[in-house]
C-alpha positions in Angstrom: -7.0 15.0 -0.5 -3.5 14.5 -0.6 -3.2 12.6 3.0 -6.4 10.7 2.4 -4.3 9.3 -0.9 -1.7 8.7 1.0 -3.5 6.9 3.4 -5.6 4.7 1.3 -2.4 3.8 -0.3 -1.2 2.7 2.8 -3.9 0.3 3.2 -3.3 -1.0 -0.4 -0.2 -1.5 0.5 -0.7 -4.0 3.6 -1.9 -6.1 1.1 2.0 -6.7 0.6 2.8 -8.1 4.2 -1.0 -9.9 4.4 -1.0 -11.7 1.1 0.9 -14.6 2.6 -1.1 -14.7 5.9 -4.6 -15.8 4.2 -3.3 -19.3 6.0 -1.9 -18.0 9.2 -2.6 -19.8 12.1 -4.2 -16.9 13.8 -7.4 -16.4 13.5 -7.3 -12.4 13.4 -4.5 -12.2 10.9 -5.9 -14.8 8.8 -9.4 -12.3 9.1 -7.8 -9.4 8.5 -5.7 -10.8 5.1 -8.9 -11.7 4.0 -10.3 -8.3 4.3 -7.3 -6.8 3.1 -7.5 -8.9 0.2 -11.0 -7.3 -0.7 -9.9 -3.6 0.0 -6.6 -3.9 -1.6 -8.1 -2.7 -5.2 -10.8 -0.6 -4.6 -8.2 1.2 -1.9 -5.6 1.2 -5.0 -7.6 2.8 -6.9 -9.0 5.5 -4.4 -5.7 6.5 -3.7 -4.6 7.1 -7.4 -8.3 9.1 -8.0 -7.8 11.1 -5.0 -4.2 12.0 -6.2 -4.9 12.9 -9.6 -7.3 15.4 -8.0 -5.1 16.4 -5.5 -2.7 17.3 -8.6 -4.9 19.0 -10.8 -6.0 20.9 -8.2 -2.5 21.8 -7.1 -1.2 22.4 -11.3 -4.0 24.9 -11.3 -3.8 26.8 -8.0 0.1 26.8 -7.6 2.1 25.8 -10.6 5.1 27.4 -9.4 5.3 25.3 -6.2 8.6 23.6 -5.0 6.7 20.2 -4.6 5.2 20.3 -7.9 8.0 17.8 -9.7 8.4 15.5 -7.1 4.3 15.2 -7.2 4.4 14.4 -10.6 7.0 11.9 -10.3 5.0 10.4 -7.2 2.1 10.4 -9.6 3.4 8.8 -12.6 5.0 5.7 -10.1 1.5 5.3 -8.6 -0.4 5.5 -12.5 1.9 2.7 -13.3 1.5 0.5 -10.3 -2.3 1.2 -11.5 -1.4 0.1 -14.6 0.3 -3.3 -13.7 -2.6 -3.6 -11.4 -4.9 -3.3 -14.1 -2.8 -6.2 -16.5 -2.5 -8.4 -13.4 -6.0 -9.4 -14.0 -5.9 -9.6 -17.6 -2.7 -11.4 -18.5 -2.1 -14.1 -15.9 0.4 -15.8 -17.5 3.4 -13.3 -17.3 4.6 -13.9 -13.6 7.0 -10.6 -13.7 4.0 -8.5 -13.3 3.5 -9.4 -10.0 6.9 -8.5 -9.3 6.9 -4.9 -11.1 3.6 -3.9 -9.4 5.1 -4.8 -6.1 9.1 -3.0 -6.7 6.4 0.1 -8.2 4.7 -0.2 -4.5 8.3 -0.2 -3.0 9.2 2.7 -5.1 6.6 4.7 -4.5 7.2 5.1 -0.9 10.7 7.1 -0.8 8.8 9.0 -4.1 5.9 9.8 -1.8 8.0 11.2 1.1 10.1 13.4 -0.7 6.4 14.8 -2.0 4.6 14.8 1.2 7.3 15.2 4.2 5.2 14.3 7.5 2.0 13.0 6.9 4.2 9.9 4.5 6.3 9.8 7.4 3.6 8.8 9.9 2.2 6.7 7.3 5.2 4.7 6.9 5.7 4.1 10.5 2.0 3.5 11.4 2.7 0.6 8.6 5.9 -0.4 9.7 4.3 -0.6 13.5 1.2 -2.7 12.5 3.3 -4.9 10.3 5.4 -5.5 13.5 2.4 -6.3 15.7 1.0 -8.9 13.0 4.3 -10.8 13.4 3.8 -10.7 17.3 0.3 -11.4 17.2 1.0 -14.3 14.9 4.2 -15.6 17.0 1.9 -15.3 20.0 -1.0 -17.5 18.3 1.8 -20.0 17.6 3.0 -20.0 20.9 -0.1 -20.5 22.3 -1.0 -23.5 20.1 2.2 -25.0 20.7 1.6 -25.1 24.5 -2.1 -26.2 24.1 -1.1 -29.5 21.9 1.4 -30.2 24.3 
């Protein structure tokens, strides 16, 4: 449960790279921000259910673990980015919301591979690699637009 959270909260967080793309010039990338944009919640929100299970689960079976405090402090960073999420679509008119949800995301990251080691690890640079490949994709697109109005 605990590497399905963290993936799902990988695909939440794409939403970060993609929400400026829903106008790209690419056709793919402006596709996939658009499907991102749909998933982003519903994969928030999987990821902090699947968490809080993985914890309970974890509190009861092996309270003495090493990993236990560095889960719960994972946990509480990733209840309050569920939190802002949640007043984000209630209270509009306070624009640093926006802004904590998405330093929360940020934080979360080092917080989540200190808790889970390898499988964050992968996570992180499977992200950082597709992130990487939207920019080429998208330079490519320009590229190739650029020659065919010339």
């Amino acid at each position: 449960m605990g590497t399905l959270a963290v993936i799902f909260g990988a695909v939440s967080f794409f939403w970060l790279r993609f929400k400026k793309k829903l106008t790209s010039k690419s056709p793919l990338v402006k596709r996939l921000a658009k499907g991102l944009y749909k998933v982003h919640q519903v994969s928030g929100w999987a990821a902090l259910l699947l968490v809080a299970a993985h914890g309970v689960y974890y509190l009861i079976t092996k309270l003495h673990d090493d990993k236990i405090f560095s889960g719960l402090a994972a946990f509480a960073i990733l209840l309050a980015i569920g939190g802002y999420g949640w007043f984000i679509r209630r209270y509009r008119t306070h624009p640093w919301m926006r802004k904590v949800h998405m330093t929360l995301s940020i934080v979360w990251i080092p917080a989540l591979v200190l808790h889970a080691g390898g499988s964050a690890i992968i996570t992180v640079l499977v992200t950082a690699v597709l992130w990487g490949t939207v920019g080429l994709v998208e330079k490519a697109s320009r590229t190739h637009s650029a020659v065919h109005e010339a």
